[in-house]
matplotlib code that plots the C-alpha trace (Angstrom):
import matplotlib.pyplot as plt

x = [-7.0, -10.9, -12.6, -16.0, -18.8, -21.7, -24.4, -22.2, -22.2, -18.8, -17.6, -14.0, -12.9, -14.6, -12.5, -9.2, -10.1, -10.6, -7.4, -6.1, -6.9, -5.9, -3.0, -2.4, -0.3, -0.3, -2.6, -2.2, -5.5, -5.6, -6.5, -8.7, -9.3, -7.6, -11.4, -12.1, -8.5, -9.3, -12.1, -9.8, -6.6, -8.8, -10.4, -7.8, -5.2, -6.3, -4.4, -1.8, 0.8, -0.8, -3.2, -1.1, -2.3, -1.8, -2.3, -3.7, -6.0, -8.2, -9.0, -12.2, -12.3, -10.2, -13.1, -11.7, -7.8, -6.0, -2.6, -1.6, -3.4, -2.2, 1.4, 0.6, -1.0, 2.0, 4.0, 1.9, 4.2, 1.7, 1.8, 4.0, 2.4, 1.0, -2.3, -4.1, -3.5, -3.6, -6.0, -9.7, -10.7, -13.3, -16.5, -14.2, -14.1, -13.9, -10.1, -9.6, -10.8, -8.2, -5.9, -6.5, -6.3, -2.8, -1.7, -3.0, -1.0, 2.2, 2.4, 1.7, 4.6, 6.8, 5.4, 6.4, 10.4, 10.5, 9.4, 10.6, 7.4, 5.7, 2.8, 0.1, -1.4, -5.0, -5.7, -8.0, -9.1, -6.1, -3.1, -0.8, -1.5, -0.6, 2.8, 3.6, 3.0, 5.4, 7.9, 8.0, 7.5, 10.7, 8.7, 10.6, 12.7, 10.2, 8.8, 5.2, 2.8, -0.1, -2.6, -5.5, -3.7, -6.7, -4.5, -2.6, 0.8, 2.7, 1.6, 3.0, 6.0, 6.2, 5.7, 8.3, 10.3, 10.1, 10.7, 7.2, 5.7, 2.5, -0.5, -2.8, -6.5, -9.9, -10.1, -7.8, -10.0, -12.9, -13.8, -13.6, -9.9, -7.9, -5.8, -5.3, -3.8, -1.7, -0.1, 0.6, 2.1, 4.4, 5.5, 8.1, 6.9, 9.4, 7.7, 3.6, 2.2, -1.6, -4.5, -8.4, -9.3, -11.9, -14.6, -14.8, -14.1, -14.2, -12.3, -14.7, -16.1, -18.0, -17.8, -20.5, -20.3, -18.4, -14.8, -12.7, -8.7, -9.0, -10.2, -6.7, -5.9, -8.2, -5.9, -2.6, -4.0, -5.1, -1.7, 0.3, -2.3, -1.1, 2.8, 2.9, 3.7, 2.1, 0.1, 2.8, 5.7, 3.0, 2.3, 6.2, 7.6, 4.8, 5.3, 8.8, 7.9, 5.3, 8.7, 10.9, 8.4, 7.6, 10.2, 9.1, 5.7]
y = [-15.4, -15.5, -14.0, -15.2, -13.0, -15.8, -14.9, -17.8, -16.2, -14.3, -16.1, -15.9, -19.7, -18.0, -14.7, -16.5, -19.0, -16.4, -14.5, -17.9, -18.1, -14.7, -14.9, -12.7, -14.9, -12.3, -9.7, -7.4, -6.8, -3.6, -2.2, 0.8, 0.4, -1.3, -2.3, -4.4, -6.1, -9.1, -10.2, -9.1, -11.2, -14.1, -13.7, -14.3, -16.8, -19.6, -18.0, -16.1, -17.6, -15.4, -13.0, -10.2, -7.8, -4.0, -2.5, 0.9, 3.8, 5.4, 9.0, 8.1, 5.8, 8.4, 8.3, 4.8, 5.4, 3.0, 3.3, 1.1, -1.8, -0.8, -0.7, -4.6, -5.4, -3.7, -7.3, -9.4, -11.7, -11.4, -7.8, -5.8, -2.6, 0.0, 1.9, 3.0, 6.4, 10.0, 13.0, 13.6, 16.7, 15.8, 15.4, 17.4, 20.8, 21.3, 22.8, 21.0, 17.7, 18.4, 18.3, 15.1, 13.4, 15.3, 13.8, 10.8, 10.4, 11.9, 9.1, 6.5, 7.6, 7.4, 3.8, 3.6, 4.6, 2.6, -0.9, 0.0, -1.0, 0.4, 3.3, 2.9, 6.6, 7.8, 11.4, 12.9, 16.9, 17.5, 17.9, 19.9, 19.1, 15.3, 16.3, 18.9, 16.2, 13.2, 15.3, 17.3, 13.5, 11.8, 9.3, 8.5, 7.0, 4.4, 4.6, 3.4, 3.9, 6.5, 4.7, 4.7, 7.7, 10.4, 13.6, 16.0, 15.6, 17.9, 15.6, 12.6, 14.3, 15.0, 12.0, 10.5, 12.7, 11.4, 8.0, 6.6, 4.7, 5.6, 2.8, 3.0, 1.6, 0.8, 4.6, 4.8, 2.9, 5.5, 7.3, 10.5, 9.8, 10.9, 13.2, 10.1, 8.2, 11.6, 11.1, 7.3, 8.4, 10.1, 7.9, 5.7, 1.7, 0.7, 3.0, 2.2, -0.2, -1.8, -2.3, -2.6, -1.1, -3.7, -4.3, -0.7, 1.0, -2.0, -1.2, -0.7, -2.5, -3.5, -0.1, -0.3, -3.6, -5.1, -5.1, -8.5, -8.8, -10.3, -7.3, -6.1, -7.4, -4.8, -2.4, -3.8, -3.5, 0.0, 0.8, -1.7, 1.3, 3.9, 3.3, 1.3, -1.9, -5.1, -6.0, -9.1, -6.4, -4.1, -7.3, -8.1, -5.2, -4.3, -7.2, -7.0, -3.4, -4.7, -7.6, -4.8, -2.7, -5.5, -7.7, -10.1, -10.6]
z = [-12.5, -11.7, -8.5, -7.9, -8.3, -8.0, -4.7, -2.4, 1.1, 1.5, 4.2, 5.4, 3.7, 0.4, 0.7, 1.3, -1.7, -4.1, -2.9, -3.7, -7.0, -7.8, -6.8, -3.6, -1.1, 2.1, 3.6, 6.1, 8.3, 9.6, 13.2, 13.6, 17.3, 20.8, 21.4, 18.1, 17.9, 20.0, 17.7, 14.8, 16.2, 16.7, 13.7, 11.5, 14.1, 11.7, 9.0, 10.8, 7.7, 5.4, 7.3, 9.5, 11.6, 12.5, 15.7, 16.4, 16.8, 13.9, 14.5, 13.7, 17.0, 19.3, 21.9, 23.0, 22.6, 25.0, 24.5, 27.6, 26.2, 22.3, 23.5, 24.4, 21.6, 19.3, 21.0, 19.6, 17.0, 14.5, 14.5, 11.4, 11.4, 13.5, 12.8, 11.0, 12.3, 11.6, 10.7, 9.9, 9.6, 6.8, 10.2, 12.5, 12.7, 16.9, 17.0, 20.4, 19.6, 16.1, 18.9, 20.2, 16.9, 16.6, 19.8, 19.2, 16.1, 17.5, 19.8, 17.3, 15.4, 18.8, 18.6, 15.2, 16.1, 19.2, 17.8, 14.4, 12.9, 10.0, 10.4, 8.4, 7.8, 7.4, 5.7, 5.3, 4.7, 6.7, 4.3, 5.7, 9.4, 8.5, 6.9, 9.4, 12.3, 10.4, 9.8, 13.7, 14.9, 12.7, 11.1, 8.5, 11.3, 11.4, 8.3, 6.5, 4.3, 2.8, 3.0, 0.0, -1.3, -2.9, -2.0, -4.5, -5.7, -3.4, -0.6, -2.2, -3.2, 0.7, 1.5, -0.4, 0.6, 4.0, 2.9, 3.1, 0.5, -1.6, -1.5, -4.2, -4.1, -5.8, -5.4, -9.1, -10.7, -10.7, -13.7, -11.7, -10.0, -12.9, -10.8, -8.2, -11.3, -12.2, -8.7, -9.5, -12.8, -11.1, -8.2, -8.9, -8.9, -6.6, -4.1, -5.1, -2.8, -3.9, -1.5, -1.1, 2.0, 1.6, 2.6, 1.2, -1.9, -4.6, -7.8, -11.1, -12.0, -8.5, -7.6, -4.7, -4.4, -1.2, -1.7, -1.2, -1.2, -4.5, -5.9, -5.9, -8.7, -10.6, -9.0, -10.0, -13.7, -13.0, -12.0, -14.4, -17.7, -15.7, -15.8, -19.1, -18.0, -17.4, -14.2, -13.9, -13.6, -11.2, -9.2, -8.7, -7.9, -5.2, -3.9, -3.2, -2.2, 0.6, 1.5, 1.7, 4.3, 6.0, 6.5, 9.0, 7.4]

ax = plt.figure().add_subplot(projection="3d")
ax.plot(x, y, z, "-o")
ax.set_aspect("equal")
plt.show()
């Protein structure tokens, strides 16, 4: 496996070639707003056979929440997940406007049950209000995913508890994120799911550079050090993981 690391422009063709050569045969590109997911579906149309797409609201983006046009967007065939939803409370303090991300997520969950598609869930600073919401909303009734996963233990263990799977990324590769690869140690692989979050958080060792889905490779190995195993076995078995969450992908 090489990923390219010359100065070539990162164009689209170059990210999809090196996700080529390293191996990665699907990716799943994430909405964070109803406003941006037109440029996103059309965007990546040219590679709908490997490129799927989420649909949803960020609580970062709640200013421009448009659930009558997400609930149309959610049909689209290309669509597999919904999200990325959930809880900020790192910039967030205003107890009412807490609220509206609350609300905000409830529904996406009711999304989640009715289409029976995956939620993909952001966290952050918000712990106990993100657990509290899945489980008053049954989401394990449509299931998904912790996305980038930097919380403590007893939020995984919730988590799994609810049936949702953990998604580990660059994040474990830091030299401070030992307790982020405590909670992987503990998760059971055929519940771990690997990510970028690209173009942020690249893996060590282009930490501050600009992350690529090829990068996840550096993640699987991460992972592969972390459970004593090989990154083949880590790369299998998340695979089928990601098959098994998303089954029409």
């Amino acid at each position: 496996m090489v990923v390219e690391h010359d100065k070539t422009p990162l164009t689209l063709e170059t990210v999809l070639a090196n996700t080529t050569n390293n191996g990665v045969e699907k990716m799943l590109c994430v909405s964070v707003s109803t406003v941006d997911w037109p440029a996103m579906k059309q965007l990546c149309e040219p590679h709908a056979d490997r490129v799927k797409l989420s649909a949803g609201i960020h609580p970062g983006y709640i200013d421009d929440q448009d659930f009558v046009t997400l609930e149309t967007q959610l049909q689209d065939e290309q669509v597999i997940a919904i999200g990325e939803s959930g809880l900020d409370f790192y910039y967030e303090h205003n107890p009412d406007k807490q609220q509206i991300q609350r609300d905000s997520f409830a529904r996406h969950i009711a999304l989640s049950r009715r289409y029976q598609k995956p939620l993909i869930v952001h966290t952050r600073d918000a712990r106990t209000a993100t657990i509290d919401v899945l489980r008053s909303e049954n989401a394990q009734d449509g299931g998904g995913i912790m996305h980038c996963f930097t919380e403590d233990l007893s939020m995984a263990e919730a988590a799994l508890d609810l049936g949702f799977y953990i998604s580990f990324s660059g994040v474990i590769t830091f030299k401070n994120a030992q307790s982020i690869r405590d909670v992987c140690a503990y998760v059971p692989l055929d519940r771990i799911l690997i990510e970028t979050d690209a173009p942020y958080l690249a893996p060590m060792p282009y930490r501050g550079k600009v992350n690529q889905p090829a990068y996840v490779r550096y993640v699987a190995e991460c992972v592969a050090e972390v459970k004593d195993c090989t990154t083949d076995e880590v790369a299998r078995i998340t695979t089928d993981n990601f098959y098994r969450l998303f089954p029409t992908a």
